[in-house]
C-alpha positions in Angstrom: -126.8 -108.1 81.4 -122.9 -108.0 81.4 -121.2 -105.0 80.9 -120.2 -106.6 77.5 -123.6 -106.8 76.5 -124.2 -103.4 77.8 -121.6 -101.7 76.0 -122.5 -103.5 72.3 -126.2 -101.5 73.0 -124.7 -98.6 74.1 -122.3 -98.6 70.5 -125.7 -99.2 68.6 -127.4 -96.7 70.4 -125.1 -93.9 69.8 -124.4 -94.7 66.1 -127.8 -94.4 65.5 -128.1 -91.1 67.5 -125.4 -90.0 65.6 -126.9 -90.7 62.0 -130.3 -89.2 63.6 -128.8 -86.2 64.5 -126.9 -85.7 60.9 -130.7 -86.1 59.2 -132.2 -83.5 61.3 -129.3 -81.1 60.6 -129.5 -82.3 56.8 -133.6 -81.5 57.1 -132.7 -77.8 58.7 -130.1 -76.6 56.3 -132.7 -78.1 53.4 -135.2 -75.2 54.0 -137.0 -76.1 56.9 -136.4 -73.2 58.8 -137.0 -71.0 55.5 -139.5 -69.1 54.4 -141.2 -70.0 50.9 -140.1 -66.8 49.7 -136.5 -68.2 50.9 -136.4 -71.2 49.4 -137.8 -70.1 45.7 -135.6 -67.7 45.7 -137.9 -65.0 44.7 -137.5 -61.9 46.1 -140.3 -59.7 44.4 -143.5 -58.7 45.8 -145.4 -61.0 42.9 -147.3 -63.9 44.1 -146.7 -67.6 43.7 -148.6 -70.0 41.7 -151.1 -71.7 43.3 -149.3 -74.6 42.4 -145.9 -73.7 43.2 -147.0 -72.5 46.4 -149.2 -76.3 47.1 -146.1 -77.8 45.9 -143.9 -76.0 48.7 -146.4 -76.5 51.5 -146.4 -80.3 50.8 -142.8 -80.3 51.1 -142.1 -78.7 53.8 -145.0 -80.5 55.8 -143.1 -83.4 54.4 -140.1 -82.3 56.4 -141.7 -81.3 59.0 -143.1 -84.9 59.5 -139.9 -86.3 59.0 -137.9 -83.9 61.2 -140.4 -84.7 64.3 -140.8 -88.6 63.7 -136.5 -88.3 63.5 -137.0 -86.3 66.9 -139.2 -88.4 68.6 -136.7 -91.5 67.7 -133.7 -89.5 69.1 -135.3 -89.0 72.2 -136.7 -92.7 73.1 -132.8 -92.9 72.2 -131.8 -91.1 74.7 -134.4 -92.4 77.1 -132.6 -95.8 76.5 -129.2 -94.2 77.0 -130.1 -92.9 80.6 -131.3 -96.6 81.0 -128.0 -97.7 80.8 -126.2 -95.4 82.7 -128.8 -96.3 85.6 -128.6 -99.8 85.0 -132.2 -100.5 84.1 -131.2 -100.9 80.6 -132.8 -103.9 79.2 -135.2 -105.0 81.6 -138.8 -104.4 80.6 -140.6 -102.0 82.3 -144.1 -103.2 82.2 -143.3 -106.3 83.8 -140.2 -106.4 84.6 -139.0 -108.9 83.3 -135.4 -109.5 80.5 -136.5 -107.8 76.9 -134.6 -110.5 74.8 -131.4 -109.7 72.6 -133.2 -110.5 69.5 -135.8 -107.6 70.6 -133.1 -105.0 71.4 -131.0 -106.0 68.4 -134.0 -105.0 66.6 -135.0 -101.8 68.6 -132.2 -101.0 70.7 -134.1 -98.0 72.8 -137.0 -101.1 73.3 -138.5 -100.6 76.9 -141.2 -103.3 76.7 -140.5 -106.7 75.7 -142.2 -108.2 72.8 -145.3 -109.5 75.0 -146.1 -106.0 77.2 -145.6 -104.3 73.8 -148.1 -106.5 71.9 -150.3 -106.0 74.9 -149.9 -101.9 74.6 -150.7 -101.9 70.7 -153.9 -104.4 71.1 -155.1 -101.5 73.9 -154.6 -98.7 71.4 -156.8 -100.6 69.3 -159.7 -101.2 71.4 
């Protein structure tokens, strides 16, 4: 892979990191780290509604899912970042062999190419 090449994946890379790492701040300052007390903005000793109080635990499980599927991303982004600085960037490691550009254009922080990966997902499933 030319250095070309490598810097385009690196620019992709990062951008996404960067828009990853707004969400996750976005998800934090939404309440995530807040009590439901917090967030209703209810400071008496009276309980919730049981519906209210279902209603809040869905969403912040919500966020919750969100916030650690965004966290698992950033780091596989990362993963892909130390890649390149190592220069194994792009090379499958299953096999070993090229992951194509069409694969890393769609999945930039791809470690397996398309056939090692189809082979790990049919294993999952067995």
């Amino acid at each position: 892979m030319t250095k070309e090449q490598l810097n385009h994946y690196k620019k992709i890379i990062m951008e996404k990191r960067a828009a990853l790492l707004q969400e996750l701040d976005r998800l934090k300052s939404s309440g995530l780290n807040t009590s439901m007390k917090d967030t209703s903005g209810d400071h008496s000793s009276y309980a919730f509604h049981m519906a209210d109080q279902g209603t809040d635990t869905m969403d912040r499980e919500q966020q919750y899912f969100f916030a650690s599927r965004e966290g698992n991303l950033l780091y596989h982004l990362n993963l892909a970042l130390e890649r390149i600085e190592r220069g194994e960037y792009g090379m499958c490691v299953g096999c070993g062999k090229e992951i194509s550009a069409e694969r890393l254009e769609a999945v930039p922080h791809a470690r397996l190419c398309i056939e090692c990966k189809s082979k790990e997902e049919r294993q999952k499933i067995k």
